[in-house]
N, C-alpha and C positions, 0 to 999 in steps of 0.2 A: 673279558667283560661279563662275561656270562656269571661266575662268579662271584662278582662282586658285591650282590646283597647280600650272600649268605655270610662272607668277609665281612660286611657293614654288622653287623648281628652280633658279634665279638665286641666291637666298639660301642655301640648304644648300649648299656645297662639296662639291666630289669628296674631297678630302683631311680626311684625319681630324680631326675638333675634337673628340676625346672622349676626352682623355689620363687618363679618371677610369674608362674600360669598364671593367669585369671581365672578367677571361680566360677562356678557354675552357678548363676544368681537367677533365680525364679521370679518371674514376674517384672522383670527387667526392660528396659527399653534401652537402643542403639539410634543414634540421631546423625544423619546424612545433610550437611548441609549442601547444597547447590548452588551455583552459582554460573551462570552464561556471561560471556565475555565477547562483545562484536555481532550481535545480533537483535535487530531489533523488534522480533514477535515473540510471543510467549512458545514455549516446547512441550512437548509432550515428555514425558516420563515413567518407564514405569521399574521397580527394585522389585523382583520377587527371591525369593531362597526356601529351602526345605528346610522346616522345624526344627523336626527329627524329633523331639518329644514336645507335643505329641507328635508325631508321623504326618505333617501335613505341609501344603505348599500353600505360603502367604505369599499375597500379592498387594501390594500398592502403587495405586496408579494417582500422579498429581500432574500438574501445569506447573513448567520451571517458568515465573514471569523474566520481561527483559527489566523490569524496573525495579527489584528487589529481591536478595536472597530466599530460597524457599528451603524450607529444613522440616524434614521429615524424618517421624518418630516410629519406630519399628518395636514390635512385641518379641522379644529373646531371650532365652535361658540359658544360650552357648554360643562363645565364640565362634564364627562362620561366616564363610563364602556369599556372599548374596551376588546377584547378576541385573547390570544395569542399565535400562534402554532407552535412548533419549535420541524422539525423533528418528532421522534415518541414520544414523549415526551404526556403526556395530557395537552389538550388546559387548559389555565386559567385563571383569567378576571386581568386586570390592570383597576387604576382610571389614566386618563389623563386631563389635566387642562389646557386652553389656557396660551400660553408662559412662559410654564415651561417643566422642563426637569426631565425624569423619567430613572434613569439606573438599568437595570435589568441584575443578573451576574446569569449564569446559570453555573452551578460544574458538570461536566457528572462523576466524580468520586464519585458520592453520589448515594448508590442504593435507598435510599428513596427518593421519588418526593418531599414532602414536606422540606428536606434538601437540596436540589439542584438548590431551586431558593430562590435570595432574592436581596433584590433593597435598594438605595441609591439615594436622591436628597432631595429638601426641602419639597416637599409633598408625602413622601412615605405612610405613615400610612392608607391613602384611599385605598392604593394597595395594602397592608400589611391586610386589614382588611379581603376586596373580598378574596383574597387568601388564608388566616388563614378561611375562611367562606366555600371554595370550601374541605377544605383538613380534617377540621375538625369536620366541622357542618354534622351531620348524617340527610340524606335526605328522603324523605318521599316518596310518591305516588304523581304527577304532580296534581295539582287541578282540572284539566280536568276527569282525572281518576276518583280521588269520588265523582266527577258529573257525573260520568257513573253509579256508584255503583246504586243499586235496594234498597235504604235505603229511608226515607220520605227526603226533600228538606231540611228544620229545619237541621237534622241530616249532613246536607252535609256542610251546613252556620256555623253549627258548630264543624266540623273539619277542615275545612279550616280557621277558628279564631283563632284554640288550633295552625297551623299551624304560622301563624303569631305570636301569642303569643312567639312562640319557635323561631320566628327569633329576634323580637325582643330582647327576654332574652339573645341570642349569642351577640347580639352588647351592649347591656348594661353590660356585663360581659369583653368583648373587650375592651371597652373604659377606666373599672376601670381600668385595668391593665394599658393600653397603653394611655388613653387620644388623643382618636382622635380631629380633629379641629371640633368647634362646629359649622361651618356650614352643615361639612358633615354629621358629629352625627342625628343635625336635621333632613337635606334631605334623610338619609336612611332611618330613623324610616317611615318619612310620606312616602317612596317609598315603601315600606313593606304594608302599611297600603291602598295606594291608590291601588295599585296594588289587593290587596285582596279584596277591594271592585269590582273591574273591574268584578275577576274572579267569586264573588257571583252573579251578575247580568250575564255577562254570562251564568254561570251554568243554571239557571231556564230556560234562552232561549232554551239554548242548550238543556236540557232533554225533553223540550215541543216540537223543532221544527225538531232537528236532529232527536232523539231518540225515539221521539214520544211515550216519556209514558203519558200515562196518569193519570195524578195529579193533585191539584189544588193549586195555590201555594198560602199561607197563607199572610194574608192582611198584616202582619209586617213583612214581608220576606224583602221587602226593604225600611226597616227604616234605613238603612246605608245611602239614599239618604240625607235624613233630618240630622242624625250625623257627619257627616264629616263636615270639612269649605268646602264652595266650592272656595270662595275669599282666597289665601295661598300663598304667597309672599316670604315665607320659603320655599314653595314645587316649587319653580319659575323653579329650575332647572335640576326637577324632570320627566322624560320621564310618568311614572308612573301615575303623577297627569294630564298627558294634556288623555291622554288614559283612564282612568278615567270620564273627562269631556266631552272628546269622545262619552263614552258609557250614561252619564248622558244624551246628546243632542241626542243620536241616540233612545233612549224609550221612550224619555219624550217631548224632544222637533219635533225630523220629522213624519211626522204625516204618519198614514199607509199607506196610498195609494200610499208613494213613497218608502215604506219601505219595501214592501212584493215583489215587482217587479223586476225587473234586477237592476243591480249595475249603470249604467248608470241612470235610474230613480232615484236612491237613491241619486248620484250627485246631479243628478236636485233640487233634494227636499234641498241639503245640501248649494246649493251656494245660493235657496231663502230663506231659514230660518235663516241660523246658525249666516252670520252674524249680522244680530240686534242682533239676544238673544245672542251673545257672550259679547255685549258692555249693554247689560240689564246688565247681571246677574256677569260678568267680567270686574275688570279692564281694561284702556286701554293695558297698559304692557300685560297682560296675554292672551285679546283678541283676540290681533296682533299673539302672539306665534299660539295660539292654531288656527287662521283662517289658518296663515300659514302651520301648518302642517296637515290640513282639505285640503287645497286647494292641497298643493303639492303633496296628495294622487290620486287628480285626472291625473293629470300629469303624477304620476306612473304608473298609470293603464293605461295612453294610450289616455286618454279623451281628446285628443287637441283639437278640433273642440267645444267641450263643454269649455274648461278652455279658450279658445281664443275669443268666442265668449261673453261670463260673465265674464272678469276682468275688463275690463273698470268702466263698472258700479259699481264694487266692490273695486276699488282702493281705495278709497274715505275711505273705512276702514283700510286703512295701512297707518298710521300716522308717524311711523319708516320709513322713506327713504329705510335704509339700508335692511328690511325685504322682502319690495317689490321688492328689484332688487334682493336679493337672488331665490325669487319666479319665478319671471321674466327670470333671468338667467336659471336657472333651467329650465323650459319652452323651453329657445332658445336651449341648449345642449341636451336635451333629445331625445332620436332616440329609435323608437317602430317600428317591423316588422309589416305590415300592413297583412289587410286578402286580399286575392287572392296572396300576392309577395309569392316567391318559397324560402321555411324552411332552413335557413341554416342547413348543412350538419354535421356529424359528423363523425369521428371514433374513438370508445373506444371499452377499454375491459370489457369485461363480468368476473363471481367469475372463470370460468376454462380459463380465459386469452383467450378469440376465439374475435376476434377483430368485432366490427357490425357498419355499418353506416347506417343513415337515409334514403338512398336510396334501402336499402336490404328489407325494408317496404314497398314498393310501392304496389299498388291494395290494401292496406289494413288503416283504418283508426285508426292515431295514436295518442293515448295521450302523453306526454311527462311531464315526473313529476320532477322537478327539486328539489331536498331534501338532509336532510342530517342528520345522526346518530347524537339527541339528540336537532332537535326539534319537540318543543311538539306539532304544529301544524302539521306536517306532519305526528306522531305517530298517532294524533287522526283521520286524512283520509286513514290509511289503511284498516281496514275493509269496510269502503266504496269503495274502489277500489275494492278488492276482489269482492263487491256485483258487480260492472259491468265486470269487467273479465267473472262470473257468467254468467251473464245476455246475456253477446254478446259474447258465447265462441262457440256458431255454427254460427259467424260470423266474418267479416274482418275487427277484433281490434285488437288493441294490443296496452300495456301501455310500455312503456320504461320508468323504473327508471333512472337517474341521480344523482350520490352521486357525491354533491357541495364540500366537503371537501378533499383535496389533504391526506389523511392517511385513506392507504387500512387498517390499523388496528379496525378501528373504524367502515368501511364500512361493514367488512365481521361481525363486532360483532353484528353490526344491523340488517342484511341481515339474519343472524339465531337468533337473537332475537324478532321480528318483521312479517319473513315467509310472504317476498314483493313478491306479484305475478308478473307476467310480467317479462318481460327483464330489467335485473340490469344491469345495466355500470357503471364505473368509470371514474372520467375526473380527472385529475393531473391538475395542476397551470397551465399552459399554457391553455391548454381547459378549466377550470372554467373562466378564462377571454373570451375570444374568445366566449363563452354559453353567460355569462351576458351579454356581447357587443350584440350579435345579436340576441338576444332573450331579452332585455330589463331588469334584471332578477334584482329585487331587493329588495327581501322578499321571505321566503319558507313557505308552498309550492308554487312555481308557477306554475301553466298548461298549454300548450301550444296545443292546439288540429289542425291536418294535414290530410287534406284529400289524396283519394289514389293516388291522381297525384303529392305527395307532396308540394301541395301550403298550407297555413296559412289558416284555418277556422275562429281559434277565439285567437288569439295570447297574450289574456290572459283571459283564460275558466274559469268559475265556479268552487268550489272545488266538487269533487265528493257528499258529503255531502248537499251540495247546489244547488242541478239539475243541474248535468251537466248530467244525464241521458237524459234526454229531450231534450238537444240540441245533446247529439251522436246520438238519433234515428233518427233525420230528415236527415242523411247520409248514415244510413245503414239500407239495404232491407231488410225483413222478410221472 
């Protein structure tokens, strides 16, 4: 088994077999119609999905009425995964496709979950796949996890293959039965695939820089560099494959001395290298994606003064009109709290409902960790938080959890699954807007670190894992 992707790799062609893809259509909309079946009060709702160009996470929140269809219209450039929350119900992923229509009938008269949703349109079976994948497919340990495990590295590379192996076999199994469209058939396999190269290069960082074992990692640890295509015209519309090439250009191509420094120096290093070697070693089509979602990362994070001052020079690699003004755009809309402006304020409840706002912290310096039950970035920094809670606990800290997901269900099952130090809050739909808007917020985890007079220190901190110790002690006394 262990073999088996690199076996799969002989069979998929570099050259496209997917004369059936859908295109990549700019400025596009995907429409969700809804529909409740056996219920007689209106639902809650909410579809959120990552962009990817630009690099951002939309969210939309509506009210499913009992007395009429509700259909909702979605801004999309690419085929993609959206996840969808309705009421207490467990969230579950849909495939959305530009200028098509996807209806999803939810039965509240069904006590199994897996009977109580099922959909209707002309591309159902992408959505029918994801969801037969969440309800069926028996899930393992997060890849991060057996990068934690005390096993040799080899050992980790190959449970995370047997892991892939086993996703694969569910969608080849999937397909005979149902016959999925063969662009998507494609595009999952290679998003399984690229995806699992990501997390093997990870992992080795991760246990050498986080974790700091010490090991040496074996000279054919990343021979998945050399087996993969890295040129995949099939994986065009694959989030997986740019994240991937991501990680390929971040070990291989930026060179250390901008790599080991603050994220700001790592920009630096990313707007003078990446794009030549994106048009070396990439198409122009895949160059343009992957610049663009390199670039809009720095936008995310706040780096205007950096992204405003290098696009000029860098236009000149945006050959796509249409790519650049999304970038561009993006740029002109985008609103980051600056450091010294004064934290927006909050009030939420805590797991015994005592209501707390940002101002009841004042003299003491706070972190603010915006998260949410079931992702795995945020799983893997809490032991690092607990280390500073630890660390500055005969001092004037304190971390305030933020659970981003409007279902206290979820929140209280992490909150003791997990044993989150600090102050947990909740925000409902109304506040998870009102947090992203003024807090910029769009990827978990985010940090938000607040001095005692509640003004903005670093309005998007380091994760704990990643020294953010070193910049909390330059605030607080000994």
């Amino acid at each position: 088994m262990i073999f088996y992707i690199i076996a799969l790799l002989s069979i998929l062609p570099i050259k496209s077999i997917s004369t059936e893809t859908p295109e990549i259509k700019f400025g596009q909309k995907s429409y969700i119609k809804i529909t409740q079946l056996n219920k007689n009060t209106p639902s809650k709702c909410k579809i959120d999905f990552w962009a990817f160009i630009p690099p951002e996470r939309r969210v939309y929140d509506t009210e499913i009425s009992n007395k009429r269809n509700t259909i909702i219209d979605l801004d999309i450039n690419f085929p993609k995964r959206a996840l969808v929350t309705i009421d207490t119900l467990p969230r579950f992923s849909v495939y959305i496709i530009p200028d098509d229509t996807l209806e999803i009938i939810i039965d509240f008269s069904k006590d199994i979950f897996a009977d109580a949703i099922s959909f209707k349109g002309e591309n159902t079976l992408p959505s029918k796949f994801l969801f037969n994948k969440q309800t069926q497919f028996k899930k393992g340990k997060l890849r991060l996890q057996i990068a934690s495990e005390k096993i040799p590295l080899l050992e980790v590379k190959a449970k995370m293959d047997s892991m892939t192996n086993e996703e694969i076999y569910f969608l080849d199994n999937f397909n005979k039965n149902q016959k999925l469209p063969n662009w998507f058939y494609v595009n999952q396999k290679w998003s399984f695939i690229y995806w699992n190269a990501d997390r093997k290069a990870l992992a080795a960082n991760y246990r050498r820089d986080v974790l700091k074992f010490k090991e040496t990692i074996p000279d054919n640890y990343f021979d998945f560099w050399k087996e993969l295509p890295f040129v995949n015209m099939d994986a065009k519309l694959t989030f997986n494959y740019y994240q991937y090439i991501s990680s390929y250009f971040y070990y291989n191509i930026l060179p250390d001395n901008y790599k080991w420094k603050d994220k700001k120096s790592q920009y630096e290093g990313i707007l003078k290298y990446y794009p030549a070697s994106a048009y070396e070693l990439l198409n122009t089509d895949l160059a343009e994606i992957f610049l663009c979602y390199e670039f809009g990362k720095i936008i995310n994070d706040g780096f205007f003064d950096l992204f405003d001052s290098e696009i000029e020079k860098n236009k000149k690699y945006f050959k796509n009109p249409n790519i650049l003004e999304i970038l561009t755009n993006f740029r002109e809309n985008k609103f980051a709290p600056k450091v010294g402006e004064q934290a927006f304020n909050f009030y939420l409840p805590d797991e015994n409902n005592q209501f707390h706002e940002l101002k009841d912290f004042h003299n003491k310096i706070v972190l603010l960790n915006f998260w949410f039950h079931g992702c795995s970035g945020c799983v893997i920094e809490v032991p690092f938080e607990k280390e500073l809670i630890n660390k500055f606990s005969n001092n004037e800290f304190e971390i305030i959890n933020i659970h981003m997901i409007d279902n206290k269900e979820s929140w209280l099952s992490g909150l003791k699954k997990y044993q989150l130090d600090g102050v947990n809050l909740f925000a409902n739909t109304n506040w998870i807007q009102l947090l992203r808007k003024n807090y910029s917020i769009s990827g978990y985890p985010t940090y938000v670190l607040i001095d005692k007079d509640g003004t903005i220190i670093n309005p998007n901190s380091a994760r704990p894992s990643k020294g953010l110790e070193k910049e909390i002690k330059n605030y607080i006394s000994y």
